[in-house]
C-alpha positions in Angstrom: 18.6 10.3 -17.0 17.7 9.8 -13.1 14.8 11.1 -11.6 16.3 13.4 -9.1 19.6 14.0 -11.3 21.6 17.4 -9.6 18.6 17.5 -6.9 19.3 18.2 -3.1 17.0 16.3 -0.8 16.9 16.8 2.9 15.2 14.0 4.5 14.2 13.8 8.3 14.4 10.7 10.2 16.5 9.1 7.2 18.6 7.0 9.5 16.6 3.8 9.7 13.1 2.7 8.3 11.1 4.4 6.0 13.4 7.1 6.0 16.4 4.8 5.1 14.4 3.1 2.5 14.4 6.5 1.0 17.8 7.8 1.4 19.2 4.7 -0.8 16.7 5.4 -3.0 16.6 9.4 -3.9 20.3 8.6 -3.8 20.1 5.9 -6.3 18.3 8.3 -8.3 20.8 11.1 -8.5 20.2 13.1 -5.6 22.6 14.4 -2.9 20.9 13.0 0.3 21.0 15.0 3.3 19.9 12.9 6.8 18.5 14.8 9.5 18.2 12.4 12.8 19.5 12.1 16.4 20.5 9.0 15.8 23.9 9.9 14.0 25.3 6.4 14.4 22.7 4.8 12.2 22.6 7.9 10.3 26.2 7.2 9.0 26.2 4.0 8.6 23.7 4.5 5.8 25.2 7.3 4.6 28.7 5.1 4.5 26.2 2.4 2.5 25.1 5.1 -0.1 28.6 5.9 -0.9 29.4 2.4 -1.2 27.0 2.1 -4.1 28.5 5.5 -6.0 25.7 8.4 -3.6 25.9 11.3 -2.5 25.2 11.5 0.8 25.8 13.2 4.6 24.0 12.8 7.9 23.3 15.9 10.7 22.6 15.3 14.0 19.1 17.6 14.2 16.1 17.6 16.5 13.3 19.4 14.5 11.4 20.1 17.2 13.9 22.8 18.1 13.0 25.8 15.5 17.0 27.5 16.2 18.4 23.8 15.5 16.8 23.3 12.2 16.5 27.1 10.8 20.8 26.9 11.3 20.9 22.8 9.8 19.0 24.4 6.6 21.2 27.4 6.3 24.4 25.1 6.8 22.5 22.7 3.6 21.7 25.8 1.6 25.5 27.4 2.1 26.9 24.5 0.8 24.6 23.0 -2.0 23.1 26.5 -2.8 19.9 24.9 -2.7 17.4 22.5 -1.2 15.2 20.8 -3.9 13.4 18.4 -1.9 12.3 17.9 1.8 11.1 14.6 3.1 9.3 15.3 6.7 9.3 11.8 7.1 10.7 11.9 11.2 8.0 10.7 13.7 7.3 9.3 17.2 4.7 7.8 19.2 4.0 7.5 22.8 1.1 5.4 22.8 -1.8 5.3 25.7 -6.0 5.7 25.7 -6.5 8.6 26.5 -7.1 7.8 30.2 -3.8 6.4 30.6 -2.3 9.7 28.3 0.3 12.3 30.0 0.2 15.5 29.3 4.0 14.7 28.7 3.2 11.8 26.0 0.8 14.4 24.4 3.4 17.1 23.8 6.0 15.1 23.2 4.0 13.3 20.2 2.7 16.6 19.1 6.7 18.6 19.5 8.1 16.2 17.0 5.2 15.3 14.3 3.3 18.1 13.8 5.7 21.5 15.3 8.7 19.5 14.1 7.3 19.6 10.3 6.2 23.2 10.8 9.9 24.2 11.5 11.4 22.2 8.6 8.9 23.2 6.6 9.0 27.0 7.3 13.0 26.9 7.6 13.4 25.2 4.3 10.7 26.1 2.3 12.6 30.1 2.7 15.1 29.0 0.4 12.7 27.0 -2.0 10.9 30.3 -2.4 14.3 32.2 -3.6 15.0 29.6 -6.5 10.9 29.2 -7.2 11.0 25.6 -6.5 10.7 22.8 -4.1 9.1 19.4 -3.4 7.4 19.0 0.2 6.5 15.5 1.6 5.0 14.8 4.2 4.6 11.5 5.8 1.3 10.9 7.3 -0.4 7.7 8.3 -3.8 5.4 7.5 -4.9 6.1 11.5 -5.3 9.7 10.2 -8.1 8.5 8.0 -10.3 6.5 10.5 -8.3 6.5 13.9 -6.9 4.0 15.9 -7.0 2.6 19.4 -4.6 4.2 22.1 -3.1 6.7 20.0 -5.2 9.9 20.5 -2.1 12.1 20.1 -0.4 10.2 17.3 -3.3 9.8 15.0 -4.2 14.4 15.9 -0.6 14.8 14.4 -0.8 12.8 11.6 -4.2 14.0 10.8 -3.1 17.7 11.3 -0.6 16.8 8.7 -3.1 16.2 5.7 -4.9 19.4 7.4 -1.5 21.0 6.8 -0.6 19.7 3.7 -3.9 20.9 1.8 -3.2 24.4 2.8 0.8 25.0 2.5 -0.1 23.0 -1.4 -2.7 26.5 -1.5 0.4 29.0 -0.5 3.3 27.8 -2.1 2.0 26.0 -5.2 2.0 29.5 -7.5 5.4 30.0 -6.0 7.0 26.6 -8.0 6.7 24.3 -4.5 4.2 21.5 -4.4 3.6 20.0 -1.1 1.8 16.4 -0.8 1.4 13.8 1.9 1.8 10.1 1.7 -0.1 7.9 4.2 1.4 4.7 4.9 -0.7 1.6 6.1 1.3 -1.3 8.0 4.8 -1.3 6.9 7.0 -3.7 7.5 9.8 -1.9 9.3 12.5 -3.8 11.2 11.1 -2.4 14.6 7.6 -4.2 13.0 9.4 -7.3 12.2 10.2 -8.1 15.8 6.4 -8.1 16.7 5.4 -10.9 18.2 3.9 -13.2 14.7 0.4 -13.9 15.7 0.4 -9.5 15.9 2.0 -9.9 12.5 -0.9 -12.4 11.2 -3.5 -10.5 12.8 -2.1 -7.1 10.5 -1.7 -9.0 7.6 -5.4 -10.3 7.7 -6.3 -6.5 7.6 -4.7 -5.7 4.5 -6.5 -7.2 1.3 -3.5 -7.5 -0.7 -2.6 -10.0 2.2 1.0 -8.8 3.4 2.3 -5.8 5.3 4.0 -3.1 2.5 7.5 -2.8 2.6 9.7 0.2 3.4 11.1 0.4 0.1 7.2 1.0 -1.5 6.6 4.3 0.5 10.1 5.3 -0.6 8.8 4.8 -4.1 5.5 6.7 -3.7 7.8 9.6 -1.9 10.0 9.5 -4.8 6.8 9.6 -7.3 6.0 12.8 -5.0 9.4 14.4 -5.4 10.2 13.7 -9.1 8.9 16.0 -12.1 6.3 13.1 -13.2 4.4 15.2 -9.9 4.5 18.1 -11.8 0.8 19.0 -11.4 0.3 16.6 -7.8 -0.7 19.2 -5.1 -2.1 19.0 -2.4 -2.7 15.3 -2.3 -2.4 12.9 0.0 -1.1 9.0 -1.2 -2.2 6.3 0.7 0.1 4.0 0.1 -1.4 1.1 2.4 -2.3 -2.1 0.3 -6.3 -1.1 0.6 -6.4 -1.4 4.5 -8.4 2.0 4.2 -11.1 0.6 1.7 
């Protein structure tokens, strides 16, 4: 049997990326995959891909940072699957500066999308989780939240916020059947990545001791460790999921 056989999964920012990685994979694993991005074009096109290999899948055009938007996108989900197993808060921005350089603009903006945006999915979905006494929350943090990083003051205050967040949502909902867990990617190899200029790349690579950047498809897998039953008793946690950048 599949891992996520008859499961509903919304997953945010599942149009390209990590996000994408995941889609094709929770979909490859029995669930129906529901895509919440602005970028519907992409957004389709992988949800065309997953029903070219046998998927369930569908794509909305949602901005989490807008609480109305996403409290009517879950109700819309919940209507028509009569549940929502799973959420993947795995949508993210930057707008990266030193903090001299920093708008108050690039602050909120960073901070509307990666920290309020995964308080509204969170909050909207986790209301419907509560009524069938189950639910899988993932959150996708990062390695800067562990020991910082260089020009991205607002980026690495969400992501850290996350784990922050993550601890105590695990405390609320766990007795109610919902875990909620965080993964913390290191350098992935996204296609945005990928077009780096290569002595960037090398200079990455030479970080990480296992000596490559991780792929998409390996934070997919620790997200769909997360969202399976094998996490049964995972709470709480946060996965780094970074090649031992963070040692």
């Amino acid at each position: 049997m599949k891992k996520l056989e008859n499961k509903v999964a919304i997953i945010t920012g599942g149009a390209d990326g990590i996000g994408k990685a995941a889609s094709l994979k929770f979909a490859s694993e029995g669930a129906t995959v529901v895509i919440w991005d602005l970028n519907v074009e992409k957004g389709q096109q992988t949800v065309e891909t997953i029903k070219g290999l046998g998927g369930q899948a569908e794509c909305m055009k949602v901005n989490t940072s807008q609480f109305e938007e996403v409290e009517q996108a879950a109700q819309y989900v919940f209507d028509k699957y009569q549940k929502i197993d799973i959420l993947i808060n795995n949508a993210g921005i930057t707008r990266d500066a030193t903090l001299k350089k920093m708008t108050p603009q690039q602050w909120q903006e960073v901070m509307d999308v990666n920290l309020t945006g995964v308080f509204n999915c969170t909050k909207c979905v986790s209301h419907f989780m509560l009524e069938k006494g189950y639910g899988r929350i993932i959150n996708t943090s990062s390695v800067v939240a562990l020991y910082g990083n260089f020009g991205q003051t607002n980026y690495v205050a969400t992501k850290a916020g996350l784990i922050g967040m993550t601890k105590t949502l695990a405390k609320e909902l766990g007795r109610k059947g919902i875990t909620v867990n965080a993964v913390a990617p290191g350098f992935i190899a996204t296609e945005m990545v990928k077009k780096m200029p290569e002595d960037i790349l090398k200079a990455m690579e030479s970080k990480v001791p296992v000596g490559r950047l991780g792929k998409p498809e390996e934070i997919a897998s620790a997200y769909l460790f997360l969202a399976s039953d094998d996490a049964a008793y995972v709470n709480g946690a946060t996965l780094s999921v970074d090649g031992g950048i963070t040692i």
